[in-house]
N, C-alpha and C positions, 0 to 999 in steps of 0.2 A: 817479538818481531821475527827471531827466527823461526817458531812456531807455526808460525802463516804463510814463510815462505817454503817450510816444509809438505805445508796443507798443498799449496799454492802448485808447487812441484809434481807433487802428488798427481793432485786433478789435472795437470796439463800431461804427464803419462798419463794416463785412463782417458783423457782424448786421443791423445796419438794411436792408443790399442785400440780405440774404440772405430776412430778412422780408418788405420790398415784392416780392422776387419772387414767394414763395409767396401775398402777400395780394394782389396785383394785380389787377384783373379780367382775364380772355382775354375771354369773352362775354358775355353774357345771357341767362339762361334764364326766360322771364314776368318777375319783376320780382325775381330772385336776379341776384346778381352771382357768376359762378363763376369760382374763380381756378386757380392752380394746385396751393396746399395742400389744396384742396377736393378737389381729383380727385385728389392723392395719398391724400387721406384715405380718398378710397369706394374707392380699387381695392384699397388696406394691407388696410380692414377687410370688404372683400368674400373676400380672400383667409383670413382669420383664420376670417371665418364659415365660407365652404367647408371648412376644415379643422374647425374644433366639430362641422358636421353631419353627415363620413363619422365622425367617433369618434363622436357621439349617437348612428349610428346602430348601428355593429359595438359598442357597450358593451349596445344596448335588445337587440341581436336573437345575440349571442355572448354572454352575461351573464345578460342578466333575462328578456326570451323562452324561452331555451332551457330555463327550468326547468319550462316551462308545458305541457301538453298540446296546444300549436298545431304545426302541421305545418310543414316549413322553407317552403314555398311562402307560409303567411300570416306566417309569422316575419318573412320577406323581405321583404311587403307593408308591413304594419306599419312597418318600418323604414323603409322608401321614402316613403311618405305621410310621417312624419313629420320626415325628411329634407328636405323640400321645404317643409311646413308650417313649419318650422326657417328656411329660406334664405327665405320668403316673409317669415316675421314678422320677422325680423333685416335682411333688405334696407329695408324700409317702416323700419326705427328706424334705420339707417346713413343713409337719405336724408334725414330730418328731423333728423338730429342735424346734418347738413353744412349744415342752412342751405338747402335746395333745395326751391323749393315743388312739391307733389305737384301742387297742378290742371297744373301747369304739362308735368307727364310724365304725366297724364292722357290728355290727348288723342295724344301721341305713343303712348303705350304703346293706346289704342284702335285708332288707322290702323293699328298694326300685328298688332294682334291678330286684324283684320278681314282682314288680309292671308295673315299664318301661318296661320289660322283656314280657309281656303278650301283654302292648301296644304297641310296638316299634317292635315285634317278624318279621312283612311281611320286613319293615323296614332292618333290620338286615339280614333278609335271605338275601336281595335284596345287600346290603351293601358286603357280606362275598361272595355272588354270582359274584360279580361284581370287586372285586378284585382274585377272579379265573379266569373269565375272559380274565384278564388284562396279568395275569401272562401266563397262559396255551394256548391263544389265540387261542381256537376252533374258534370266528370269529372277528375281524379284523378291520378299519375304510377302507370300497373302497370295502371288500367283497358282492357281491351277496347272498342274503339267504333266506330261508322259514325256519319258524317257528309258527305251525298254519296257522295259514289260511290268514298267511300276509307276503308277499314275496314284496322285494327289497333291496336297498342299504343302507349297515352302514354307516350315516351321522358322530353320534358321541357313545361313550362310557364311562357311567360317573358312578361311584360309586353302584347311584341306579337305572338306567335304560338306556336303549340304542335307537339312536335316529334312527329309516329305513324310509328313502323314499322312495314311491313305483312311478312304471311308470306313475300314473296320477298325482306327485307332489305334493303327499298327505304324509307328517311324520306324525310316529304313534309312539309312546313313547311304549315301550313294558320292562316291569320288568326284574330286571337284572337275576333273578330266574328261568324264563324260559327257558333262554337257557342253567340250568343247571339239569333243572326238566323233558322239553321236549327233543323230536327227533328235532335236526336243522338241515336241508341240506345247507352244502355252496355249492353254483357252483363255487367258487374259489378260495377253502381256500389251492390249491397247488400254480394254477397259473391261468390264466384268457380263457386259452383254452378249452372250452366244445365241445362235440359231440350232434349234433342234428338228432332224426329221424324222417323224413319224410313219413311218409305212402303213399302210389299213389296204384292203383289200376287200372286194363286194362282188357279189354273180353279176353275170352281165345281164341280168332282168331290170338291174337297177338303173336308175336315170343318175346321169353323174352331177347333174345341177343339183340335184336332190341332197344330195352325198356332202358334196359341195357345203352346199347349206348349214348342214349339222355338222362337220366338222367347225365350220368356224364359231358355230354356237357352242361348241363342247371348248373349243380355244378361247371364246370370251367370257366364261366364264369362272375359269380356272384362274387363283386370283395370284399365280406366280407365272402366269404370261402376260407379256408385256402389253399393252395397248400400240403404243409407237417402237420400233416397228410392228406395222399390222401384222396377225396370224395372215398365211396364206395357203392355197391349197393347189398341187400340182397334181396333175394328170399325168403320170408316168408311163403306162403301158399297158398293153393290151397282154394278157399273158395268159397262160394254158386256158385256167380256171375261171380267173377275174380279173376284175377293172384294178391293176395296181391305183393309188393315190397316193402322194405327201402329204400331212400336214404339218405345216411348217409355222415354228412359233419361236418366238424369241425371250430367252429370261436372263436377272441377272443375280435373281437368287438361286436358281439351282445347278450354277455352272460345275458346280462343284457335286453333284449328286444328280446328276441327268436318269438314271433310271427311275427314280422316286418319280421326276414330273412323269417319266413316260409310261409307270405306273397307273399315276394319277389321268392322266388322259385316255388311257384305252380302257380304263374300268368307267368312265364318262362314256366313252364311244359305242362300250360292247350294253350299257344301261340304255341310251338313245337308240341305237340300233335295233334293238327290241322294242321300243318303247311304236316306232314307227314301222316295225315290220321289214326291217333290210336284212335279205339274207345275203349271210356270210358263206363264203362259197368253201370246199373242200375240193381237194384232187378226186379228180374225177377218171377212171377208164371205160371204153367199152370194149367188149372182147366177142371174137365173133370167131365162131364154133365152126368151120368149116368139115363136112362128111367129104369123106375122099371115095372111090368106087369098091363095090363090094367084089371080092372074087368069086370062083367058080364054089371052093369052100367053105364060103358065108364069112368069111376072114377078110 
């Protein structure tokens, strides 16, 4: 019996040291005493929250998102803001449950937000860019675009930048900022149907009904112009040489590769052209030789 209460003794010291270790104070934080159970306690349940907020977030955007008409790019968003919104409000209630006064990480958490803030600013534009984006979708994964002087297709769209492939299979990483900073043309951001003009030019011997005519036979038969809307043809201008014309077609396979069609149509134009004898005009000058008076010296 006394054996046990010996044991018994024992273990009840090796709580008591085991307690004052974890209640102890290390420091001072404003006017909290932080010990050692305290900081095991925020890093335990800092770790518990990071775990809650990637499952809140793969159950909101795997589960209850995806039943929704939102596209996985706001799917994504969604989850992410509220992921963050999660770790904000859960950190603020882990700190005041420890006993830790906030004015007191106030001002630390200011110094250094004013800090991060200066380094992190392209960062953050890029970040806050890019979930407008996502939301607003001025452009799109599968859209056509120019922005600056780099034109092609959106492979991907991520937080801080977007990824375009252009026609020589070249991606260019371009900041999510830009396309909220610059002018961006989508050629698809309704649907995948563009209008293309063609310039063609003919002597004025030529009859323009004529011209007329074979254009839109060389448009109806190109099988990547569209029937609706109709090819059409514009009479532009009267100019130095020649009868300018458009011919004007619409597709919705070559939005993405417009020189190919326009390839394909003037090697059609410049074949029938020949084919009926339209001559193609060139610049033309005349120049005219004016004799001025001879002198007394033949000079």
């Amino acid at each position: 019996m006394e054996a046990i209460n010996d044991v018994w003794a024992e273990m009840k010291d090796l709580m008591i040291s085991i307690y004052h270790l974890f209640t102890k104070s290390l420091f001072k934080l404003g006017d909290n005493e932080v010990s050692l159970g305290k900081i095991l306690y925020i890093l335990l349940s800092f770790v518990i929250l990071t775990f809650l907020a990637r499952r809140i977030k793969k159950i909101l955007v795997d589960k209850i998102l995806v039943n929704t008409s939102m596209e996985p790019g706001a799917r994504a968003t969604v989850g992410t803001v509220t992921k963050f919104v999660f770790i904000v409000v859960g950190s603020i209630v882990i700190i005041q449950t420890a006993g830790i006064d906030m004015t007191a990480l106030t001002f630390i958490a200011g110094a250094l937000g004013v800090g991060i803030g200066f380094g992190l600013q392209n960062i953050t534009d890029n970040f806050i860019s890019g979930v407008i984006i996502l939301f607003e979708k001025p452009i799109k994964v599968g859209d056509r675009i120019d922005v600056g002087d780099v034109q092609g297709n959106v492979m991907s769209i991520s937080f801080r930048a977007t990824q375009i492939l252009t026609n020589d299979n070249i991606s260019i990483i371009v900041p999510n900022s830009e396309f909220i900073s610059s002018r961006v043309i989508n050629w698809s951001h309704n649907d995948r149907n563009i209008r293309f003009r063609i310039p063609v030019g003919v002597s004025y011997n030529e009859d323009p009904d004529k011209i007329k005519k074979i254009l839109l036979e060389v448009a109806d038969k190109n099988p990547h112009v569209l029937k609706k809307p109709e090819p059409n043809v514009l009479f532009d201008e009267y100019a130095d040489s020649s009868l300018n014309f458009f011919l004007a077609v619409w597709t919705s396979t070559h939005t993405d590769k417009p020189r190919i069609l326009k390839s394909e149509l003037y090697f059609e134009i410049f074949r029938k052209f020949k084919e009926h004898n339209v001559e193609i005009p060139f610049p033309q000058r005349d120049i005219h030789i004016k004799s001025g008076p001879i002198g007394i010296d033949g000079k």
